[in-house]
C-alpha positions in Angstrom: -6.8 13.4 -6.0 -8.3 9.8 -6.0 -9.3 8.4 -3.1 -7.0 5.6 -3.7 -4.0 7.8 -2.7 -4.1 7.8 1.0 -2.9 11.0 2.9 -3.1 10.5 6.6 -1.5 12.5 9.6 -1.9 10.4 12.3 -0.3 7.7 13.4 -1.5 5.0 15.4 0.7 3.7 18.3 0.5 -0.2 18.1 2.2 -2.4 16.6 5.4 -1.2 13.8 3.7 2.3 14.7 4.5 2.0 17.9 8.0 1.1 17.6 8.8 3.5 14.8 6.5 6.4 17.4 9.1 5.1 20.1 12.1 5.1 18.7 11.6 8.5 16.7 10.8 10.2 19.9 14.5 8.8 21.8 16.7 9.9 18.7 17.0 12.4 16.5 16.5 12.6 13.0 16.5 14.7 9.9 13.4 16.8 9.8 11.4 18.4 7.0 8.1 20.1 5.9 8.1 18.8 2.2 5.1 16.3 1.1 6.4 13.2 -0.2 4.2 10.3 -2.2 5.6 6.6 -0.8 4.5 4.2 -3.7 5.1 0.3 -2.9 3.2 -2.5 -3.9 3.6 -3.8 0.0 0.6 -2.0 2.4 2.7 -2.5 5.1 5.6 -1.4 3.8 3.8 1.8 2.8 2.2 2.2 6.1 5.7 1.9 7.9 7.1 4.7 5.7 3.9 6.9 6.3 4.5 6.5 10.0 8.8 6.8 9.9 8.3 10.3 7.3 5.4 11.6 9.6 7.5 11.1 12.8 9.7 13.1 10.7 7.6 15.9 10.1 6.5 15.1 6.5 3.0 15.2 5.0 3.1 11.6 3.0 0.8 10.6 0.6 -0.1 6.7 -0.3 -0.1 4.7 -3.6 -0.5 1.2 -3.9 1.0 1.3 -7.5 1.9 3.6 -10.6 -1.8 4.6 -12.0 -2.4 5.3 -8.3 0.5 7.5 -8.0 0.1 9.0 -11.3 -3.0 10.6 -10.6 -1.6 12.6 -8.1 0.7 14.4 -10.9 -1.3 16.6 -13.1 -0.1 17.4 -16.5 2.9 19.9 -15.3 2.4 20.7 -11.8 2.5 19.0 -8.6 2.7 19.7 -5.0 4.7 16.6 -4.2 8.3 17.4 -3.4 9.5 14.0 -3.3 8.3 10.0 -4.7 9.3 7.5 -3.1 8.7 4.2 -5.3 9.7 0.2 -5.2 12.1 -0.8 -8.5 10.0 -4.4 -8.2 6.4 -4.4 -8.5 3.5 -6.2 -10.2 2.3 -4.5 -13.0 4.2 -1.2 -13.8 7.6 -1.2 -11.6 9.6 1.8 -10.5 11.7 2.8 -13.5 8.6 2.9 -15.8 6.6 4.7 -13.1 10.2 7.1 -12.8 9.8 7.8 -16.6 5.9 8.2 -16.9 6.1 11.3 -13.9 9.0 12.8 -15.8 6.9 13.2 -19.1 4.4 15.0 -16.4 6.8 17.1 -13.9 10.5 17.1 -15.5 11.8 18.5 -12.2 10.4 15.2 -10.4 12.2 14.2 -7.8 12.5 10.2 -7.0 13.9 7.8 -4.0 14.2 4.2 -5.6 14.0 1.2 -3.4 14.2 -2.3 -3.6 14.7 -5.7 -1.3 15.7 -7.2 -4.6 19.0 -5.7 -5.9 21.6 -2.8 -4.6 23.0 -2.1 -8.0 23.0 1.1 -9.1 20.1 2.0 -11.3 20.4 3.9 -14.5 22.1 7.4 -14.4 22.8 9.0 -10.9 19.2 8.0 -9.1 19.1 8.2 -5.0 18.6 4.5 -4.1 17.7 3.1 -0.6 18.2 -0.5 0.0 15.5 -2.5 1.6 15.0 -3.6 4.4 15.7 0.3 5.6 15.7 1.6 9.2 14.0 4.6 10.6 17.2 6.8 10.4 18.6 4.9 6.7 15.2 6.1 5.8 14.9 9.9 7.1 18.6 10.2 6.2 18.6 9.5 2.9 14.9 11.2 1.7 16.7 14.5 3.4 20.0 14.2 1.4 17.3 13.4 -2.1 16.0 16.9 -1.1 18.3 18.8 -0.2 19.9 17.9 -3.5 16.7 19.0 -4.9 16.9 22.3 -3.6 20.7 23.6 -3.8 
C-alpha cells in the first residue's frame, strides 16, 4: 500500500476531533469492525470521516483521490469492506473512480457523497448528502454494509 493512503488509529482530541470524540462518547451509534477507505479531495473532510468511522470502531484508510485509492485494490482482492468516495473532484471524480474498482473487485462496495447535488446517482448506489453529521454518517455506512452482507 502506498504511503499516500493514510491508515491511522488514533485520534487526536482538538479541534473537529474533539467534537466528533465528544459527542460519539454521549450517544450511541452504529458500530462495526469492517475497514473502510474514505476518498475525498477535501483533507479535512477526510480527516473528519477518519475520526467519526474510528469513534465508530472502524479501521479507515485515507485517499486524497482515485490513483491514491486505486492502489489499495489489487487486481481481484481487497481487504477493504467499504469506499467511501466524493461524486465531485478534480481530476477523476467518484463515478469513474466507482467503475475503475469494479473492473478490480466486482463485489466492491461504495458510499457516494457530494455537497453538490442529492439526485440519485445511476442505478441503486447508497448516497450520503453532504454536509453529514456524525450519526447521518455511521448510520448510513452501517445500512451500505449490512446490505453487503445479507
Amino acid at each position: 500500500m502506498s504511503a499516500a493512503v493514510e491508515s491511522l488509529t488514533s485520534p487526536r482530541r482538538s479541534g473537529v476531533a474533539g467534537a466528533v470524540a465528544t459527542t460519539a462518547a454521549s450517544q450511541a451509534y452504529p458500530v462495526g469492525t469492517e475497514t473502510i477507505l474514505v476518498v475525498d479531495d477535501d483533507l479535512v473532510l477526510r480527516r473528519a470521516a477518519r475520526r467519526a468511522l474510528e469513534m465508530c470502531g472502524y479501521t479507515v484508510l485515507l485517499a486524497g483521490d482515485a490513483e491514491e485509492a486505486l492502489e489499495a485494490f489489487p487486481e481481484g482482492q481487497s481487504d477493504i469492506d467499504l469506499v467511501i468516495t466524493d461524486v465531485v473532484m478534480s481530476g477523476v471524480g467518484g463515478r469513474e473512480l466507482y467503475a475503475a474498482l469494479k473492473q478490480r473487485c466486482a463485489g466492491v462496495k461504495v458510499l457516494f457523497t457530494s455537497g453538490y447535488s442529492s439526485a440519485p446517482l445511476e442505478g441503486d448506489v447508497p448516497f450520503l448528502q453532504k454536509p453529514w453529521t456524525l450519526n447521518d454518517l455511521a448510520v448510513r455506512v452501517r445500512q451500505v454494509l449490512d446490505e453487503a452482507h445479507s
